[in-house]
C-alpha positions in Angstrom: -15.9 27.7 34.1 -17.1 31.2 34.3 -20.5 32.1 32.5 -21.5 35.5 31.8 -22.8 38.5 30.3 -21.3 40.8 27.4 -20.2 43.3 30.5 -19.1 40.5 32.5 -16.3 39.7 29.5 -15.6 43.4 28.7 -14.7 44.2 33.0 -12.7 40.7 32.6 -10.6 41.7 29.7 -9.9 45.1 31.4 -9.1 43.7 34.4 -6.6 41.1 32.9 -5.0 44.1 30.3 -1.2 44.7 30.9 -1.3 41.2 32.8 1.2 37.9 32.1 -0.2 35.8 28.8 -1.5 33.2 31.4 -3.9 35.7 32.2 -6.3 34.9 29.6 -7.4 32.0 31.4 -9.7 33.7 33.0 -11.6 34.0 29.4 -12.3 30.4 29.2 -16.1 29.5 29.6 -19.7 30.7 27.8 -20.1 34.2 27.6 -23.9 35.7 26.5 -23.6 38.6 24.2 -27.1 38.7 22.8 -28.0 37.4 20.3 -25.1 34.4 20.9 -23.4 32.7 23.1 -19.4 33.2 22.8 -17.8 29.3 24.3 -14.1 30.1 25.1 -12.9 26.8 25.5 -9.2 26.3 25.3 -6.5 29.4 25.7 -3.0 29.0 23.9 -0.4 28.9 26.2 1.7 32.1 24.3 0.8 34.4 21.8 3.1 31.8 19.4 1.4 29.1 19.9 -1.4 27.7 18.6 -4.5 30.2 18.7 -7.1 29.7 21.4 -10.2 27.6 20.3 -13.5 29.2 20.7 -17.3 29.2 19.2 -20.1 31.0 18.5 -24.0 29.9 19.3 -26.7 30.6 17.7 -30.4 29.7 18.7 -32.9 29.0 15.6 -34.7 32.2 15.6 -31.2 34.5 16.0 -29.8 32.3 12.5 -33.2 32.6 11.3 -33.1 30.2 8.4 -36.3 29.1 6.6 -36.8 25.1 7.7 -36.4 24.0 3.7 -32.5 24.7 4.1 -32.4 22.1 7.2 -35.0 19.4 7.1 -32.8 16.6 6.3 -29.1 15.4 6.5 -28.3 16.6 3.2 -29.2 19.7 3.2 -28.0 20.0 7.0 -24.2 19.5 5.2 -24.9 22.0 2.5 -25.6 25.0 4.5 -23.2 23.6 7.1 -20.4 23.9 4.0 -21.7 27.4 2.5 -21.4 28.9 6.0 -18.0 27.5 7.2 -16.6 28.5 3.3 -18.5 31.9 4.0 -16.9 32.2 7.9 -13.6 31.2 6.9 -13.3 33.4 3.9 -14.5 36.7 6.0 -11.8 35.9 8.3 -9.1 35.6 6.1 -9.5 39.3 4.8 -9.4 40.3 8.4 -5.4 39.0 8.9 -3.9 41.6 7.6 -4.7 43.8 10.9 -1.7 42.8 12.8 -3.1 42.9 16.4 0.2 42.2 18.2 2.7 39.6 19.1 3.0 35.7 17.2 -0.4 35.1 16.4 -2.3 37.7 17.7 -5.5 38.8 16.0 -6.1 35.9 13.9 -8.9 34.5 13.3 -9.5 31.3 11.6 -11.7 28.5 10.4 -10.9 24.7 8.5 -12.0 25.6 5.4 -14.3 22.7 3.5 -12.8 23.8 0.1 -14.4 22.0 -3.1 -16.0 19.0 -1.0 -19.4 19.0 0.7 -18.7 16.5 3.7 -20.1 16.6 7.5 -18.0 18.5 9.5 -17.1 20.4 12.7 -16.3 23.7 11.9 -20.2 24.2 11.6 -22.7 22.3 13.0 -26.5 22.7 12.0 -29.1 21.3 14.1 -32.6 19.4 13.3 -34.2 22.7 14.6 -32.2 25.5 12.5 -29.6 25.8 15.2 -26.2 26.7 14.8 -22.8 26.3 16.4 -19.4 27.3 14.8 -16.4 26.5 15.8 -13.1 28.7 15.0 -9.6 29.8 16.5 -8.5 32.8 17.6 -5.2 34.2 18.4 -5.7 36.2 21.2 -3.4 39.8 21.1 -0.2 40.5 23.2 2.6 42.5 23.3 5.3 40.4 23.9 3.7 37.8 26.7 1.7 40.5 28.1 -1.9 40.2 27.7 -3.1 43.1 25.1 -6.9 42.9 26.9 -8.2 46.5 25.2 -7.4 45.3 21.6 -8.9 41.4 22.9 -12.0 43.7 23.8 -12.4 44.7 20.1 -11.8 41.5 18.5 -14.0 39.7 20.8 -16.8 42.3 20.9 -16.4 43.8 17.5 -14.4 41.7 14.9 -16.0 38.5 16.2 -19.9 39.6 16.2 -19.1 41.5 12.8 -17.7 38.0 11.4 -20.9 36.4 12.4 -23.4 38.7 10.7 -21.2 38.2 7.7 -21.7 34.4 7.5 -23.8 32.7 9.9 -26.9 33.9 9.9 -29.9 33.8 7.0 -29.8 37.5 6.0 -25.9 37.3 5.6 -27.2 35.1 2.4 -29.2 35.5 -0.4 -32.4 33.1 -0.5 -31.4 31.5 -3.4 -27.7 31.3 -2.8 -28.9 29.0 0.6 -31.2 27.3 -1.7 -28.5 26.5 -4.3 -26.4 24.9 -2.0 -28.9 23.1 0.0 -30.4 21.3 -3.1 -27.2 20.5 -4.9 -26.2 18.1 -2.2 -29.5 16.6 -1.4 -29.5 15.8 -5.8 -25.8 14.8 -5.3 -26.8 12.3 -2.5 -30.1 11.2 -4.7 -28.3 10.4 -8.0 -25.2 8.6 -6.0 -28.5 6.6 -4.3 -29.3 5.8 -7.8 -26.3 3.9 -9.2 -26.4 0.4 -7.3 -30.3 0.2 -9.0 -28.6 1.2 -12.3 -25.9 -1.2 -12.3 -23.6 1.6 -12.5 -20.5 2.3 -10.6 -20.2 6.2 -11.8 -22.2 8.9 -13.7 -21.1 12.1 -14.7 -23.6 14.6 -16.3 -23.6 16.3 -19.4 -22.0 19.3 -19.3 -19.8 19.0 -16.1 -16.3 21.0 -16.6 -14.1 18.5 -15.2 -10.2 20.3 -15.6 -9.2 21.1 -12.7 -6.4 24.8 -12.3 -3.5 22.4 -11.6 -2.5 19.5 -9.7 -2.5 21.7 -6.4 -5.6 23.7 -7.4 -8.8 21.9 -7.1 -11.0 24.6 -8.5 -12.4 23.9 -11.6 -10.6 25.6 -15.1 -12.0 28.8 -16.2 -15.1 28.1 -18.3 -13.3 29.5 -21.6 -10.7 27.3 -21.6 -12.3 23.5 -21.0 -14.3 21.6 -22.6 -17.6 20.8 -21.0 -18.5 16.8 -20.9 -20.2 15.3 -23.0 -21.5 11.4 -23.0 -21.3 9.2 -25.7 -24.6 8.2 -26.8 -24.4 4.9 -26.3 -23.9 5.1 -22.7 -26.0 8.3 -22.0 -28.1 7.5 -19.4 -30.6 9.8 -17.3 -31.3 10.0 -13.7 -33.3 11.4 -11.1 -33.1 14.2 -9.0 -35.4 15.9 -6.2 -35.0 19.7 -6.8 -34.3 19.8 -10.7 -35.2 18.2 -13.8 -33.4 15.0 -14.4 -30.4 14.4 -15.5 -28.6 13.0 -18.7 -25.0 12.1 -18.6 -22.6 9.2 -19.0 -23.3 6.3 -16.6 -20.3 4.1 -16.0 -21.4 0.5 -16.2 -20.2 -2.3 -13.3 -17.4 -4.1 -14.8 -13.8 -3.5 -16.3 -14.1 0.0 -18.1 -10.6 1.1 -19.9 -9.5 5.0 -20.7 -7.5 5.2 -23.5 -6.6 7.8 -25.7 -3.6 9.9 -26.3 -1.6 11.8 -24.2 -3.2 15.3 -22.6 -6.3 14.6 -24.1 -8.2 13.9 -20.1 -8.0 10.2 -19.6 -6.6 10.9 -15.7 -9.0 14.0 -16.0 -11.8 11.9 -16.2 -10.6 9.3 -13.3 -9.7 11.9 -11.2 -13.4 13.3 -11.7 -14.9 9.8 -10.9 -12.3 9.2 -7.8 -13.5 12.3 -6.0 -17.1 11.4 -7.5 -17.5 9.6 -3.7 -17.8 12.9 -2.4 -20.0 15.5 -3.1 -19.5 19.4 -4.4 -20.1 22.8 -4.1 -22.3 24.5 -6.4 -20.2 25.7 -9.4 -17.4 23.4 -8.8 -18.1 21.7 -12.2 -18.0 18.3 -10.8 -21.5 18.9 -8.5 -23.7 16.1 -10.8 -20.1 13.7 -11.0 -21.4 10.8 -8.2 -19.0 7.7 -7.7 -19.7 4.3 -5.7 -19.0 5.8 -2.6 -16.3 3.1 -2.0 -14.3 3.6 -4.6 -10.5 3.3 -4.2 -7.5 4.4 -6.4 -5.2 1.7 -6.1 -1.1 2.5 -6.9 2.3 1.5 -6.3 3.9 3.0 -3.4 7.1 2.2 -3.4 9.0 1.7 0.5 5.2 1.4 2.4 5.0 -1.0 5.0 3.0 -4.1 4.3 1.2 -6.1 7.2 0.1 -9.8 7.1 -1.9 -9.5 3.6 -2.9 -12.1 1.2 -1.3 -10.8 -1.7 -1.3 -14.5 -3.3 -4.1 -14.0 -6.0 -1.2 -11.8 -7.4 2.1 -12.9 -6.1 3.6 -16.5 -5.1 6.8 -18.2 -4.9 8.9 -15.6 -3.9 13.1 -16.3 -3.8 13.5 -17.4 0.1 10.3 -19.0 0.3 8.5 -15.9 2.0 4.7 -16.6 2.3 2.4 -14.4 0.5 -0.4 -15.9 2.2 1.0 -13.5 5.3 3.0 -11.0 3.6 4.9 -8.6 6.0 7.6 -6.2 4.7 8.8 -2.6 5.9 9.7 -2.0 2.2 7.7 -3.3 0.0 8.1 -2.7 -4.1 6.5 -1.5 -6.4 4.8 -4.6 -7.3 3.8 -6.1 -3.9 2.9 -2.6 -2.5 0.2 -2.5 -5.5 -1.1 -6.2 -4.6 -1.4 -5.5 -1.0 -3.3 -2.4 -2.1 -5.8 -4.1 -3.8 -6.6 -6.6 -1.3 -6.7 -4.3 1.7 -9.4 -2.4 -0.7 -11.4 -5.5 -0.7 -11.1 -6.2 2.9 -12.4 -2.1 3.3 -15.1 -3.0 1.3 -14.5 -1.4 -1.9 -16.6 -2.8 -4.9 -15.0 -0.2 -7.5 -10.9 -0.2 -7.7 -9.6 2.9 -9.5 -5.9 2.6 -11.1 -4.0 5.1 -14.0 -1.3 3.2 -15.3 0.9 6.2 -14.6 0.7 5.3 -11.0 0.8 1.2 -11.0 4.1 -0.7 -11.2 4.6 -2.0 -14.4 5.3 -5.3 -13.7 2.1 -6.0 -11.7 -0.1 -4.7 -14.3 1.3 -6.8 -17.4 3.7 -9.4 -18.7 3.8 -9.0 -22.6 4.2 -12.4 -25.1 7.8 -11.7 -25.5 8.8 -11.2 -21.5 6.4 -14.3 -21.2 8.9 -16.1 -23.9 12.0 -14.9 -22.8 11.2 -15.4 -18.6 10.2 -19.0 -18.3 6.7 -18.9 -15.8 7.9 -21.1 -13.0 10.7 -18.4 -12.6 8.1 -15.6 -12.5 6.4 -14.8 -9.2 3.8 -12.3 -10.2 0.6 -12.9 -12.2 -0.2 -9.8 -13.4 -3.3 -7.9 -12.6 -4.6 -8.1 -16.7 -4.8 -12.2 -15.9 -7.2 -11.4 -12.8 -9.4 -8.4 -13.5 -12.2 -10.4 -15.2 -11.7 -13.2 -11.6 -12.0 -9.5 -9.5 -15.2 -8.6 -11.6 -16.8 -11.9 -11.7 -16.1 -14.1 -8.1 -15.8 -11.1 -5.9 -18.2 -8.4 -7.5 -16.0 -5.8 -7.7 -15.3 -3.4 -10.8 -12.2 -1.8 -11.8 -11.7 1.8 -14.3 -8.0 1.9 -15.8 -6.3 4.3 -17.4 -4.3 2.4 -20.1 -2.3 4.4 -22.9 0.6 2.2 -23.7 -0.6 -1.6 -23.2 -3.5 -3.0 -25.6 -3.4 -6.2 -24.2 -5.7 -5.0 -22.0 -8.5 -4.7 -25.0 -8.9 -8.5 -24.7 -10.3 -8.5 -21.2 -12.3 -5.1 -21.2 -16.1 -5.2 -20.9 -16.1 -1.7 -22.5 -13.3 1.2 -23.7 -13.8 4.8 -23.7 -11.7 6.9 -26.1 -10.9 10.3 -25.1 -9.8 12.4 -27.7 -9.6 16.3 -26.9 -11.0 16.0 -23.6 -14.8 14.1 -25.2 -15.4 10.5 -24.2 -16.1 8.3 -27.2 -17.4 4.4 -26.9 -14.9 2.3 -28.9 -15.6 -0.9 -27.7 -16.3 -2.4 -31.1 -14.1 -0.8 -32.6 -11.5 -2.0 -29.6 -12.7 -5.7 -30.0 -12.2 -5.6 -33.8 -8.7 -3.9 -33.1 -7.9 -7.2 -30.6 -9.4 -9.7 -33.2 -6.9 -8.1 -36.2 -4.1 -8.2 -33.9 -3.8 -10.9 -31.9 -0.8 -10.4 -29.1 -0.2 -14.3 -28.6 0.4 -13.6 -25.0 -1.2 -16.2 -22.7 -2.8 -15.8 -19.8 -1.3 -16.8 -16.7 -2.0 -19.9 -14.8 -1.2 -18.4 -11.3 -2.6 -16.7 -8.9 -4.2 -18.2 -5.8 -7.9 -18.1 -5.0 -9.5 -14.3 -3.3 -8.0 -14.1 0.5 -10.8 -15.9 2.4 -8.1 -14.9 5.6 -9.1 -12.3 7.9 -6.4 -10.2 9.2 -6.6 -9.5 13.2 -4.5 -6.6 14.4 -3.2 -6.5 17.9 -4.1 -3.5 19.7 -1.0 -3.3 21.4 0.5 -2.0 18.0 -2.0 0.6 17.2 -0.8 2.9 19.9 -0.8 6.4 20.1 1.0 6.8 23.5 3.9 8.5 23.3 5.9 9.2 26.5 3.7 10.3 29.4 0.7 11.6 27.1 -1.7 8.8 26.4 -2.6 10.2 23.1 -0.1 12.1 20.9 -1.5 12.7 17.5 -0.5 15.5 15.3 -1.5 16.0 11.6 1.1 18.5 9.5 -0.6 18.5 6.5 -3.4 16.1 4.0 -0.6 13.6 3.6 1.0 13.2 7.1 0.5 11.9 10.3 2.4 11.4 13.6 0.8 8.7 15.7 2.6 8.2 18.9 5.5 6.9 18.0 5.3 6.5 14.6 4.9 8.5 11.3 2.7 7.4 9.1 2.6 8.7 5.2 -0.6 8.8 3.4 0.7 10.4 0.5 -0.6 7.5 -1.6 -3.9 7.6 -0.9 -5.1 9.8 -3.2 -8.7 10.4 -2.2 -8.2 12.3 1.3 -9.5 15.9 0.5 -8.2 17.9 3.4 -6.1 17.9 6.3 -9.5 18.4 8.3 -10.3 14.7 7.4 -6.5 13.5 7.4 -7.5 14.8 11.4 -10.4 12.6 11.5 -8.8 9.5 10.1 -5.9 9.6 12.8 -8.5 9.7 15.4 -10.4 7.1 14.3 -7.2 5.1 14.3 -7.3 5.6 17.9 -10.9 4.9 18.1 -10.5 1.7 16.2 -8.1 0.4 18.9 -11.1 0.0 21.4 -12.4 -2.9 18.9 -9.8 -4.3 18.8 -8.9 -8.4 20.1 -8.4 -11.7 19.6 -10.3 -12.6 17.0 -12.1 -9.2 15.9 -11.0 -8.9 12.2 -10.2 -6.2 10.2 -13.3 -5.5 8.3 -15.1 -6.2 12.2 -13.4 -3.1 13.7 -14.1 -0.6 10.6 -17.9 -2.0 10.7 -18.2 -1.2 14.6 -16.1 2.1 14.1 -18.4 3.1 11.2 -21.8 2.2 13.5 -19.7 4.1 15.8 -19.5 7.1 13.8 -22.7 7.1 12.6 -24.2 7.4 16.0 -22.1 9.7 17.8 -20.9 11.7 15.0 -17.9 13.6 14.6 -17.4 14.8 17.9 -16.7 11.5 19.7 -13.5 11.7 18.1 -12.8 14.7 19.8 -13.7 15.6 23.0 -12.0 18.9 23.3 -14.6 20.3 20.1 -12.1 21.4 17.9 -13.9 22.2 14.8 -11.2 21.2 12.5 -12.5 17.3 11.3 -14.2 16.8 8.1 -16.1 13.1 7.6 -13.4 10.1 6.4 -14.4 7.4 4.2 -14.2 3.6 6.3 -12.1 3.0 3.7 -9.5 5.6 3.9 -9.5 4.9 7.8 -7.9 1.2 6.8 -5.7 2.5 4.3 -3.9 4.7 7.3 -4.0 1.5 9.2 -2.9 -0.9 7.0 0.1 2.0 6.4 1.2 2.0 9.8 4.3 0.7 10.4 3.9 -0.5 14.0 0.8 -2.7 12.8 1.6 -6.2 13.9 -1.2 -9.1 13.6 -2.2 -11.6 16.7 -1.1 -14.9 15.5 1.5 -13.2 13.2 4.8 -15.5 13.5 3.0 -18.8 15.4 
């Protein structure tokens, strides 16, 4: 590839001017332009398809920022976050200027949004470096290479972009600051809760509404009510760049939300389900820190299901299927949420997350008179109320619920939190008095066999992403969806993926994972390796071509997509 000065690119792009689109091959390769280095490194093939992918270089003393806002990982991912949000914002206001055919003229960036999660859009090194990563839709008229107006975007828009955003003085001090030290304090109070035997805390005064279900950005301040903890499980924590902390500390156990409707019960367990990640500065949810393996569980209605032990929740079923090895294309409601909750085990989740709004019925409760009236030997399911306190206590692992309409749940609750008009209040003795006065006469189930002990072995042969003659064909629509060679995998129910950056990430880890795979490498073998994989290489060895569009996935969303692939076969499965 071609390396060479600012003149060097502006006699190239003159040269090509009036040319075919093909042309603008001649771009790719590192260009200086003092004070940066301009990395051309893959041109569309048309001005409609996707824009070119290029990035910008800078050494530590041309981004010239001050070694507090870089010494450690932490703060590495703030600023990375602040400029990218900064970057991508900048370009947006510049797509109005139509600079040609399809997509010529844009500029673009994957945006972080709300989160604060490693990523490649903007990389900062251990020495104040910086490299960012972006797309550009280089301009034509027709298929005819528009190189003049490529001369201005490259040489003007491009440099103007990163004054606005990437470099120290395009920032206030304390602006960097802010962001730097509200994810290194996000990191230390998460780093706090194991010690604390809690599996959430959210401080005082976090505004926890979000705009709607599609808007992640917090409420306007004058119309939601800030949190507040109940005293009897205010708790306060440390933090590094700040005075501590007070807020509600979620204890390790079975925690219930109930309260009336619209008054923030799935509020509040959104908040502690994106808790596992942290925030920007304002966001309202900045001091919210969750067990970082925390899963919402949920029915999901049609998913596949793939050799899982679902028989600590359902046995005997009509046919004499074994749910020691459940498989099924189209599993209900019911099964779908069992195999949920055991595939979040075998992920490694120690805190399950579940609203009752989401969760089949059925699995979650069998009430005295269904009990009466549906003898038990003709009842396959032992409902998740009957095994809570057996998750909690033989496997460690702590469960939140939102519960509204079924108080049967009072009897095996360690503690339940009352929201009423959006404020957290302890009733738990009030709750056991309520289950003392009011005895259900439902009786617990005697089914339900021991925690899965089986380790699930996938064959690598089914986690393919050939398709045809391309080796690899992955392609990510949106957060929820993902093509993987041949097959289409739906992601819609789980509920903690942020962005489609990361829905990128997770799909190539899939493909990753595939090179642990064998006979008898286990499930929660390959997400270990793939995690010590990650962790050393970093985001980039899931892309070679340097992208800039991953942000970091959870381990345990990566098995969720592969437990939700319908190709997914097991070695042994059938013998």
């Amino acid at each position: 590839m071609p390396t060479g000065t600012e003149e060097d690119l502006r006699r190239t792009l003159r040269r090509i001017d009036g040319r075919s689109y093909p042309a603008y091959r001649d771009l790719r390769g590192n260009w200086h332009l003092p004070p940066y280095t301009l990395a051309v490194r893959r041109v569309q093939g048309d001005p409609f398809a996707a824009p070119s992918n290029l990035a910008v270089i800078l050494d530590p003393s041309t981004a010239d920022f001050e070694p507090a806002a870089f010494f450690s990982p932490s703060r590495r991912v703030g600023l990375s976050c602040l400029l990218a949000r900064t970057f991508a914002a900048a370009a947006r206001r510049t797509r109005g200027k139509r600079a040609g055919s399809g997509k010529s003229g844009e500029i673009g960036m994957a945006d972080p949004g709300q989160v604060v999660l490693a990523n490649t859009a903007v990389i900062v090194g251990d020495d104040g470096s910086i490299e960012a990563r972006f797309t550009v839709g280089l301009p034509a008229a027709g298929r005819r290479v528009l190189g003049r107006t490529a001369e201005r975007l490259l040489l003007d828009t491009v440099p103007a972009l990163v004054e606005r955003s990437l470099v120290a003085r395009a920032h206030t001090p304390a602006e960097i600051t802010r962001h730097v030290e509200a994810n290194e304090d996000a990191d230390f109070l998460r780093g706090q809760l194991d010690a604390r035997g809690l599996v959430a805390f959210l401080a005082d005064g976090s505004l926890l509404p979000r705009r709607s279900g599609v808007e992640d950005r917090p409420l306007p301040r004058d119309r939601a009510a800030r949190f507040e903890s109940p005293p009897s499980l205010r708790v306060t924590l440390e933090r590094p760049n700040g005075p501590p902390v007070t807020g509600m500390g979620i204890p390790r156990g079975v925690t219930l939300l109930v309260g009336g409707g619209y008054h923030g019960k799935s509020t509040v367990l959104d908040a502690v389900a994106l808790g596992a990640y942290n925030h920007q500065p304002g966001d309202g949810r900045e001091l919210v820190v969750t067990d970082p393996t925390a899963m919402r569980v949920q029915a999901e209605d049609g998913r596949s299901v793939a050799g899982v032990d679902i028989s600590p929740f359902i046995g005997r079923l009509p046919g004499g299927q074994d749910t020691t090895a459940f498989s099924t294309p189209n599993a209900s409601g019911s099964t779908s949420q069992a195999a949920a909750t055991i595939e979040a085990l075998e992920a490694g989740s120690r805190l399950l997350l579940i609203d009752e709004d989401t969760a089949a019925t059925n699995f979650m409760i069998r009430d005295r008179r269904m009990q009466a009236l549906v003898k038990n030997e003709d009842e396959p399911i032992t409902p998740f109320i009957d095994r809570v306190r057996a998750l909690y206590e033989n496997t460690g692992t702590s469960t939140v619920l939102v519960i509204g309409g079924s108080g049967d749940y009072l009897d095996v609750a360690d503690r339940v939190l009352a929201m009423i008009r959006y404020r957290p209040h302890d009733v738990s003795t009030a709750a056991r008095d309520v289950a003392a006065a009011h005895p259900t006469g439902r009786l617990a189930s005697r089914g339900g066999g021991a925690w899965p002990a089986r380790h699930r072995v996938p064959d690598p042969r089914s986690v393919n992403p050939r398709r045809g003659r391309r080796q690899q064909y992955i392609k990510v629509r949106d957060r929820r969806t993902v093509q993987f060679g041949t097959s289409r995998i739906d992601l819609a129910g789980v509920r903690q993926i942020v962005s489609r950056s990361q829905t990128r990430a997770i799909a190539l880890a899939l493909g990753k994972a595939r090179k642990f795979m064998g006979e008898g490498i286990a499930v929660e073998d390959i997400l270990d390796s793939l995690a010590e994989s990650l962790d050393r290489q970093g985001l980039d060895a899931l892309d070679a071509s340097r992208r800039g569009d991953l942000a970091a996935p959870r381990i345990q969303d990566i098995a969720a997509a592969l437990a939700r692939l319908r190709t997914l076969t097991l070695i042994g499965e059938g013998k």
